[in-house]
C-alpha angles and dihedrals in degrees: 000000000000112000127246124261116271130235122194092281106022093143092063126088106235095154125072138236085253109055091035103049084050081062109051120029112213103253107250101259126198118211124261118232097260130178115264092240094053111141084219076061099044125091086228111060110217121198090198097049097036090054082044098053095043089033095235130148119221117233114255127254095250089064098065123069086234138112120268085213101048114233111257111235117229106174127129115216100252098039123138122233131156113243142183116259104247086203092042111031095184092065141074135210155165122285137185130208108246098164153353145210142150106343087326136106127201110211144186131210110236101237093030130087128245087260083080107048121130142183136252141180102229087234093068127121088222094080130052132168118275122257082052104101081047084055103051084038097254128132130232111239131210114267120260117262091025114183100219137063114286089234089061094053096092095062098028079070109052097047084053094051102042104104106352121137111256119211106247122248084249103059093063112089128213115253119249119257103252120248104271092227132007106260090176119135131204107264098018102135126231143147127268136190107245102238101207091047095033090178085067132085117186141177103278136178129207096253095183140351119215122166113309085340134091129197114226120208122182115215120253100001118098122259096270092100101047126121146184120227141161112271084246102064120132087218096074119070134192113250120283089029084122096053092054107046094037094248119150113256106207115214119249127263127272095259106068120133114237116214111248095199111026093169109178094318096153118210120229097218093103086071101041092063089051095052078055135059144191118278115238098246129031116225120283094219144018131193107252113242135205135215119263116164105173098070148308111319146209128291116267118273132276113295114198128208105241126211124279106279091037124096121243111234120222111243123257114228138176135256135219126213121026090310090223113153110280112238119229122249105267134235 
């Protein structure tokens, strides 16, 4: 599968669940013979017994830009920070907090509509407190796509800004080094944000390496959903990463091969847990998810911004899969 061509940010998820489940139908998908005492089957997901039963091994820690003690995540859902445009990388904006789970944050651009959120880990690069452009002499731009009049941008600001809450300096992590090669091989297991449901983090597997790029593929869903990224891509976590930061693991798909003769094939899950530990603080706040055991579904429903004095709401997506709580890796 040749990748697709590659635009500055690519990596970063600009476009929403709605406008990119409207593109691509989940291809219809019949259910594979499984034991009955399959972890796909079973309510508890298990990442041992999962990479037992398909005889995988997980990619080691060392393989992911991310950090082995996951960032805690002290953001408050309404907070200001000043983020980078996903559809518009060279300019910065104004963002607000709409939701939060896990070590991510959902945010939305002041001046744009909730068609255009996107996620970040708060210890991307992508986001910074605001006051900081002023500081480095830059200016913050209009969002791309505002729906205003340009001549309006100035004030619009500054009533968005008097007396709003301001995330603190602190609360803004330092990005991981990235791995100096990619050390990634064809079949290692992970787990991968679902790009076209970016809420959503799901049981993956290194379909192909080529170069600096790896090929995910998410177990038991069509190929649909299937990308190509850098190694180094912030969108892609070692396994158990959702057990430590509090973030939902979705199942995997129906259509997931089970191993006939495992033999004595170890996981190396074990170590990868150890290489991680747990962040300091669990997430405030998580979207709520419902049960949908058909597919993947759409993204969550609109979220609008209220106005100052009113509190934001978290969105409500859906889930995929049977929604039941995810178990950690044991020891």
């Amino acid at each position: 599968m040749r990748p697709e061509e590659r635009t500055p940010g690519s990596d970063t998820m600009g476009r929403t669940a709605n406008e990119d489940s409207m593109e691509v139908k989940k291809e219809s998908q019949e259910k594979t013979p499984h034991s009955s005492t399959s972890s796909v089957q079973n309510d508890d997901f298990q990442w041992d017994k999962y990479l037992k039963e398909t005889g995988s091994l997980s990619a080691p820690a060392e393989c992911f830009r991310q950090s082995k003690i996951p960032p805690a995540n002290d953001f408050k859902v309404g907070m200001k920070l000043e983020a980078r445009d996903p559809r518009n990388v060279t300019s910065v904006c104004i963002a607000t907090v709409i939701g939060i789970t896990g070590a991510r944050l959902r945010l939305r651009l002041d001046g744009s509509d909730n068609r255009n959120d996107f996620w970040r880990l708060v210890d991307s690069r992508d986001i910074q407190p605001v006051g900081t452009c002023e500081k480095e002499g830059d200016l913050l731009q209009p969002p791309l796509g505002y729906q205003m009049n340009v001549s309006s941008w100035p004030m619009f600001l500054l009533r968005t800004l008097t007396g709003s809450e301001m995330a603190p300096a602190t609360f803004f992590k330092q990005e991981p080094p990235k791995p100096p090669i990619n050390n990634f091989k064809v079949g290692m297991k992970l787990e991968a944000i679902d790009r076209k449901n970016p809420y959503l983090i799901c049981p993956a597997t290194i379909g192909n390496v080529r170069g600096d790029e790896v090929h995910i593929t998410f177990d038991g869903w069509s190929g649909a959903f299937d990308y190509w990224c850098k190694y180094d891509c912030r969108d892609i976590f070692p396994v158990g990463w959702c057990c430590l930061t509090g973030d939902v693991l979705q199942p995997p798909g129906n259509s997931v091969p089970i191993a006939k003769n495992i033999g004595k094939t170890q996981s190396s899950s074990k170590a990868a847990q150890q290489s991680m530990q747990p962040p300091q603080k669990t997430a405030i706040v998580q979207p709520t998810q419902q049960v949908k055991k058909s597919g993947r579904t759409k993204s969550p429903g609109h979220t609008s911004v209220s106005k100052k004095g009113s509190s934001l709401k978290n969105p409500t997506p859906k889930k995929k899969g049977s929604g039941k709580k995810v178990s950690c890796i044991s020891c």
